[in-house]
Backbone as CSV, one residue per row, in Angstrom:
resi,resn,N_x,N_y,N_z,CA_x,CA_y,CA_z,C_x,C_y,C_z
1,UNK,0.809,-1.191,0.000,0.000,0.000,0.000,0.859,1.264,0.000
2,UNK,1.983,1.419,0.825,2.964,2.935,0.159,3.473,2.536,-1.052
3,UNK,3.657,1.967,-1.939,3.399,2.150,-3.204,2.902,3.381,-3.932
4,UNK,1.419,3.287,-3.060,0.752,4.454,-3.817,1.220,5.846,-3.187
5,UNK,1.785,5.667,-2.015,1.997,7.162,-1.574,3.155,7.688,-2.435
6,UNK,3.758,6.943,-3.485,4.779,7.467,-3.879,4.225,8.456,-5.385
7,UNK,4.752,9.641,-5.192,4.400,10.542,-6.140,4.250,9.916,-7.990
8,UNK,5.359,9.171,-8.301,5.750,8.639,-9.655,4.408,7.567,-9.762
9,UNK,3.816,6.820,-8.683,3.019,6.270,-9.470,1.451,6.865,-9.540
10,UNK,1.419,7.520,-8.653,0.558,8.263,-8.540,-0.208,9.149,-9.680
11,UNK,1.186,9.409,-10.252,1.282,10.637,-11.826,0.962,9.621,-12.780
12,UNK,1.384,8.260,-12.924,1.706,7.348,-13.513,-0.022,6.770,-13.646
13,UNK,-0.743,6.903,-12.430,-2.176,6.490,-13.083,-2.820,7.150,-12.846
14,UNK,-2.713,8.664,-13.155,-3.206,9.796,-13.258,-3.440,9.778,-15.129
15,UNK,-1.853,9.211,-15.342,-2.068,9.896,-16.886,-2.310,8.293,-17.358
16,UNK,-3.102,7.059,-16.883,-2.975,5.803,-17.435,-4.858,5.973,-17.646
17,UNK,-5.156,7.012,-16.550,-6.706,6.974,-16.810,-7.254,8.033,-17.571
18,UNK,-5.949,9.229,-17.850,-6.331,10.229,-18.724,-6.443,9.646,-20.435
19,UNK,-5.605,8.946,-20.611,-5.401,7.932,-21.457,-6.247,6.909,-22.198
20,UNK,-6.813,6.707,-21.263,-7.978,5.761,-21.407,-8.869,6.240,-21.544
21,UNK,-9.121,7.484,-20.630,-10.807,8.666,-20.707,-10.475,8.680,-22.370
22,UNK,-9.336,9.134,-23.060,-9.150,9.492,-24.472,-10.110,8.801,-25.396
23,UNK,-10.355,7.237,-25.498,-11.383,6.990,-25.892,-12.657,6.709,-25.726
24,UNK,-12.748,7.323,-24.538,-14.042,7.869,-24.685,-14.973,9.330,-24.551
25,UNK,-14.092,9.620,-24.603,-14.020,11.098,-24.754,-13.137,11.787,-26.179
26,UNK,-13.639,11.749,-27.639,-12.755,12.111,-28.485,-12.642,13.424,-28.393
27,UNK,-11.262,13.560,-29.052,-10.738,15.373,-29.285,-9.727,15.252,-29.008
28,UNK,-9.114,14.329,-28.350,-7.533,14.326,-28.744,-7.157,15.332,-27.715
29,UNK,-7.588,15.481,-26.484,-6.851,16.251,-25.330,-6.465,15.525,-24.237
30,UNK,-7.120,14.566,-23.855,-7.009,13.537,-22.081,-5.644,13.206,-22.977
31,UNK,-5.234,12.791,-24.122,-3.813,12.286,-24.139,-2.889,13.220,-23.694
32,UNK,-2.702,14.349,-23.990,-1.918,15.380,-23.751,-1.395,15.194,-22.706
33,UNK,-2.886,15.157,-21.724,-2.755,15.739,-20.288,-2.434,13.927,-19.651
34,UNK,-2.091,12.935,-20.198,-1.916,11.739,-19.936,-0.414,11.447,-19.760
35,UNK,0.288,12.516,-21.194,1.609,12.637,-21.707,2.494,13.766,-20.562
36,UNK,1.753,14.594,-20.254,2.466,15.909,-19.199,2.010,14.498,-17.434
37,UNK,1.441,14.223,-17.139,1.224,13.334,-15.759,2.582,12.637,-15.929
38,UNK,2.797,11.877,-17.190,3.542,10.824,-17.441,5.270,11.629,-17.630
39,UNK,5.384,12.470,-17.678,6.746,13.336,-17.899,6.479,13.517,-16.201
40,UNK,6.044,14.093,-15.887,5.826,14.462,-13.782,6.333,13.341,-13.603
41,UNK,5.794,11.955,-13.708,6.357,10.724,-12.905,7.412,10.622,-13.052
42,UNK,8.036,10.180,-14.358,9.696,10.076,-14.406,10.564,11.056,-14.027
43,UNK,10.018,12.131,-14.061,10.844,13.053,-13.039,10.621,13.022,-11.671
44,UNK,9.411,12.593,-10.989,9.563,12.342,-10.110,10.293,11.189,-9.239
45,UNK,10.759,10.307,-10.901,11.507,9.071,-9.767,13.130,9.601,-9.718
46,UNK,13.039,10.702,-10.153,14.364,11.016,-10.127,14.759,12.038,-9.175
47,UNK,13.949,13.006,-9.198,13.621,14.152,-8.565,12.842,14.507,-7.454
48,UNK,12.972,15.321,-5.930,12.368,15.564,-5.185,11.113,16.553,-5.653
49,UNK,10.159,16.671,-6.328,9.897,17.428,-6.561,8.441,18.278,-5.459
50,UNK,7.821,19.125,-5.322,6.978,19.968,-4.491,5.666,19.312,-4.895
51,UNK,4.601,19.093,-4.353,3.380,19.649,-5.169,3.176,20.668,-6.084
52,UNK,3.378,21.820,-6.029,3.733,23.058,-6.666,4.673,22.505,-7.617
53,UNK,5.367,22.082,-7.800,6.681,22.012,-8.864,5.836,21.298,-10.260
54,UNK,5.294,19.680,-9.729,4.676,18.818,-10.217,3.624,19.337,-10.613
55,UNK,2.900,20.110,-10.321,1.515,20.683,-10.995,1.976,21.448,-12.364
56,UNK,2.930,22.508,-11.726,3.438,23.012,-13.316,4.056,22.309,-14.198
57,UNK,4.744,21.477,-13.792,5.262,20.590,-14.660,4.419,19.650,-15.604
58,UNK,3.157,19.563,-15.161,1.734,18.557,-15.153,1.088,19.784,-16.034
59,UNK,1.018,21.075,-15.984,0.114,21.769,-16.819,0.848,22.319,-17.547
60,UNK,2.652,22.717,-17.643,2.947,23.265,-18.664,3.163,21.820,-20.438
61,UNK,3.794,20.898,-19.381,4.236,19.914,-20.299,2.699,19.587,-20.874
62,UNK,1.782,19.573,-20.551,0.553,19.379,-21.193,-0.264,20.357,-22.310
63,UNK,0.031,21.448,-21.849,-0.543,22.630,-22.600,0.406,22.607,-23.640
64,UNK,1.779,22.807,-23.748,2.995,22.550,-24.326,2.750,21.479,-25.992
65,UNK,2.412,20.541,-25.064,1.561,19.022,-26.728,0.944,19.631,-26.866
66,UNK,-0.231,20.245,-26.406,-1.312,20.465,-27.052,-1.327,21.562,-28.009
67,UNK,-1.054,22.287,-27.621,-0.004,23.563,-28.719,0.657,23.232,-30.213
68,UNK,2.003,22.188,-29.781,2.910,21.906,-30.536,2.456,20.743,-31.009
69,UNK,1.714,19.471,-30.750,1.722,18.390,-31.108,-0.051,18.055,-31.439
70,UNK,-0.954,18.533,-31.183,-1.883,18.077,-31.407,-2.549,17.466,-32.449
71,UNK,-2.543,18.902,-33.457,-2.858,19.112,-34.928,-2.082,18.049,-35.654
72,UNK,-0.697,18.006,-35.541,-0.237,16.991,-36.294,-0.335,15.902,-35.854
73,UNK,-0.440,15.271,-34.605,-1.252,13.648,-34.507,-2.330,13.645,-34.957
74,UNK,-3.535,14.315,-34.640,-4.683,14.383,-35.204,-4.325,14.445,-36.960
75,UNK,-3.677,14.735,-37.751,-3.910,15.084,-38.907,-3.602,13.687,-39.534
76,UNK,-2.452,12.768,-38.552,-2.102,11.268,-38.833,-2.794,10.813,-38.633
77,UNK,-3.970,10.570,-37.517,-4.531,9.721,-37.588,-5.710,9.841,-37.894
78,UNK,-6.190,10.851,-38.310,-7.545,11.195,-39.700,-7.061,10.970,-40.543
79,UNK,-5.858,11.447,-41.238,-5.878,10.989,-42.951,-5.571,9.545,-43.048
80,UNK,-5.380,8.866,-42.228,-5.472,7.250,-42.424,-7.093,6.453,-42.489
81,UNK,-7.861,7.233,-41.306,-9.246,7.071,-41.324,-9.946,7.553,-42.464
82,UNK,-9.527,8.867,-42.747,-10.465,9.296,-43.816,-10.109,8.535,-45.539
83,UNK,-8.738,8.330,-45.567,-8.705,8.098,-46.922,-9.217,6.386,-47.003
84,UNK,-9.063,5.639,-45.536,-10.028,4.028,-46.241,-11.162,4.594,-46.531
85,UNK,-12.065,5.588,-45.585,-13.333,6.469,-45.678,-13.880,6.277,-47.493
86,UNK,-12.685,7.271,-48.029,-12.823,7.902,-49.396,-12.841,6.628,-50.176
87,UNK,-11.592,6.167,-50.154,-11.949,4.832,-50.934,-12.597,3.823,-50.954
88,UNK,-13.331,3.202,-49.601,-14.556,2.411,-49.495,-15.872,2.979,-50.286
89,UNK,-16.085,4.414,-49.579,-17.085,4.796,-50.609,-17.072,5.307,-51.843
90,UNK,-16.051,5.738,-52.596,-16.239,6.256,-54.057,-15.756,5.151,-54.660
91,UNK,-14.283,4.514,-54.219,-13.380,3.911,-55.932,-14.355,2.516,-56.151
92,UNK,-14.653,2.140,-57.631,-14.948,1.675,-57.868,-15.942,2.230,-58.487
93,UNK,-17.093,2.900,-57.902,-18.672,3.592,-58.332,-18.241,4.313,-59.616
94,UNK,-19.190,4.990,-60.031,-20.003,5.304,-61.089,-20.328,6.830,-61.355
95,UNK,-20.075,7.391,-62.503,-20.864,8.809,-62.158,-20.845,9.272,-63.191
96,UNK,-21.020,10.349,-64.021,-21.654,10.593,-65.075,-20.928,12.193,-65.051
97,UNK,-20.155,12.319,-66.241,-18.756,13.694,-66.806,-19.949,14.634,-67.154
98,UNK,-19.968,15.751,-66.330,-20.303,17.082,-66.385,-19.961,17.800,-67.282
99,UNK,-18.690,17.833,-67.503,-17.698,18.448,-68.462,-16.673,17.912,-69.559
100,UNK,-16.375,18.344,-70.098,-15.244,17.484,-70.910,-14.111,17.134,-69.635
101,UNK,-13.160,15.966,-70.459,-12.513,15.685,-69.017,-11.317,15.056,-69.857
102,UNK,-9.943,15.698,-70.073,-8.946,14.952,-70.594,-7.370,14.608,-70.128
103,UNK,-6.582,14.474,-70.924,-5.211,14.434,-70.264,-4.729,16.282,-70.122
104,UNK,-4.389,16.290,-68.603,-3.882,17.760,-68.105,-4.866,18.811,-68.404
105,UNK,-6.729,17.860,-68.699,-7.670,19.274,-68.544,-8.298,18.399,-67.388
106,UNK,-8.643,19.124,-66.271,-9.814,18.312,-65.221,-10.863,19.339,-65.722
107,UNK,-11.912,18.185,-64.846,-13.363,18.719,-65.473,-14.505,18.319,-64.195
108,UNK,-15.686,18.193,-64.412,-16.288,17.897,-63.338,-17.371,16.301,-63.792
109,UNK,-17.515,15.960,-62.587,-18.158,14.502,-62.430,-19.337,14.768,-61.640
110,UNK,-20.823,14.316,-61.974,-21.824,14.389,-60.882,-21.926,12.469,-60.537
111,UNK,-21.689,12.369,-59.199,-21.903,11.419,-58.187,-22.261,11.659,-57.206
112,UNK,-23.359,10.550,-57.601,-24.612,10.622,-56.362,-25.322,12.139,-55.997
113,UNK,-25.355,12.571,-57.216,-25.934,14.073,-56.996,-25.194,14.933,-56.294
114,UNK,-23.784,14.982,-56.296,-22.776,16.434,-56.138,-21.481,16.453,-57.580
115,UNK,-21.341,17.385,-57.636,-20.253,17.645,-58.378,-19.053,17.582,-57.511
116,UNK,-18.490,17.338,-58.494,-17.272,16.554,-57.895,-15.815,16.867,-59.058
117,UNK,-15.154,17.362,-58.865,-13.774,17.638,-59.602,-12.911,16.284,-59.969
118,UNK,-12.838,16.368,-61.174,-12.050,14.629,-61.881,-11.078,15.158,-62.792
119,UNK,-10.391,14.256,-63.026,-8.967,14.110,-63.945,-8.847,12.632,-64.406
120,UNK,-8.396,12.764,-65.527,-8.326,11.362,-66.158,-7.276,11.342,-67.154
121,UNK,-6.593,10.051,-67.956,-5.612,10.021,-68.663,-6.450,10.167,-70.145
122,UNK,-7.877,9.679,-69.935,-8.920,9.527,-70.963,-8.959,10.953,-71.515
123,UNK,-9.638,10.695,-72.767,-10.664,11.673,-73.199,-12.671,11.715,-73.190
124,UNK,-12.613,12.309,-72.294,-14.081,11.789,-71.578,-15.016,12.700,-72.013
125,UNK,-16.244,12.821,-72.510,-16.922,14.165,-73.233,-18.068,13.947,-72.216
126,UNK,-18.406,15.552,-72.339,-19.618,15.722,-71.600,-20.679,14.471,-71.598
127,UNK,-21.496,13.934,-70.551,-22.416,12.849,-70.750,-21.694,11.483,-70.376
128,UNK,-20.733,11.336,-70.424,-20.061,9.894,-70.229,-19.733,9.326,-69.366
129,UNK,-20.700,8.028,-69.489,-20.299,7.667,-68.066,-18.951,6.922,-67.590
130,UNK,-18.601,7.279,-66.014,-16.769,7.111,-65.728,-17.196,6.571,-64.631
131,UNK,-15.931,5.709,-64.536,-15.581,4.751,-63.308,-14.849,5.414,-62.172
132,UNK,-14.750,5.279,-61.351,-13.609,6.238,-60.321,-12.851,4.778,-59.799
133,UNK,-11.521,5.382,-60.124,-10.113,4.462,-59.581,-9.662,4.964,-59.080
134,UNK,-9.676,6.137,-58.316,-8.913,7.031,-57.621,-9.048,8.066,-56.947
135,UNK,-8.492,8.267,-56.174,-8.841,10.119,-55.781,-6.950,10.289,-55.291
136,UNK,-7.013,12.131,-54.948,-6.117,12.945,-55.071,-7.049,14.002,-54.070
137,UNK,-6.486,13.282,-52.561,-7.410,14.359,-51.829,-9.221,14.638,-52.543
138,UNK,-9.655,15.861,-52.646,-10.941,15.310,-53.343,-11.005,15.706,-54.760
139,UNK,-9.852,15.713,-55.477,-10.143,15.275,-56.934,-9.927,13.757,-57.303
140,UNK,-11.166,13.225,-57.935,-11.198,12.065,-58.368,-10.749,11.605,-59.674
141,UNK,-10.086,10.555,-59.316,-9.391,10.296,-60.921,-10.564,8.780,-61.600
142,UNK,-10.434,9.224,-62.827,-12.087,8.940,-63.680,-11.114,7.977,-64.985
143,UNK,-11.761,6.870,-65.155,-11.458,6.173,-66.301,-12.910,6.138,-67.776
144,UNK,-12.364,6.077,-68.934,-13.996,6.353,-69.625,-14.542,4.895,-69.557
145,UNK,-15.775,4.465,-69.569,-16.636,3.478,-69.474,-16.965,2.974,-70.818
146,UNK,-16.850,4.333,-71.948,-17.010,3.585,-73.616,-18.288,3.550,-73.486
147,UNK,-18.952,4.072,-72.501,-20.565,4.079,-73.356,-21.484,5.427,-72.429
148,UNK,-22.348,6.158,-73.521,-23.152,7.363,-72.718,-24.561,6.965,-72.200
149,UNK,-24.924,7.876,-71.268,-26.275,7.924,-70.836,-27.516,8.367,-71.215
């Protein structure tokens, strides 16, 4: 039981439950504040440190990620989510060339009733219907189908 009186583990499942709140709580902040607990402990197994010392250390090192590091974890681990996202639902489907659509001209595609920006190696004429094999962020890359609507 003094185990627990010791400051390091204390910090240690401070930031093991901030951690965990993370999924269930999305937004990508309980990690932060999981990551600044977890910097307090290892300094605390090294270091005498205050209450006072450990708190700032606990809110700067936290505010600190969240600042400097957030946006770019979050941006890793959405564009991995979003692009199976994109490609489960578009590649493969169907949609019908708005515009002319050729090599180094993009043009537009209506799928599923939005317009939608495409590029293709084809020469695709207004009316034709295109396959989607691809995207480029949200321009979709369009193959011709060889037959109109």
């Amino acid at each position: 039981m003094d185990k627990f009186n010791n400051p390091a583990v204390i910090w240690f499942i401070i930031g093991f439950a901030c951690f965990l709140l993370e999924f269930v709580v999305p937004g990508l902040i309980l990690f932060f504040f999981a990551v600044g607990a977890w910097v307090v402990a290892i300094l605390s197994l090294f270091m005498d440190l205050s209450i006072n010392e450990q708190l700032l250390i606990f809110l700067g090192t936290a505010i600190l990620t969240i600042v400097f590091f957030r946006k770019w974890v979050k941006n890793i681990m959405l564009s991995r989510k979003e692009s199976n996202e994109i490609e489960d639902e578009l590649i493969g489907k169907t949609g019908k060339a708005e515009t002319f659509i050729g090599p180094g001209v993009n043009g537009k595609i209506d799928f599923r009733g939005t317009s939608w920006d495409a590029c293709s190696d084809d020469s695709i004429q207004k009316g034709e219907i295109v396959k989607i094999v691809g995207n480029d962020s949200i321009l979709l890359i369009v193959k011709s189908s060889n037959f109109s609507a």
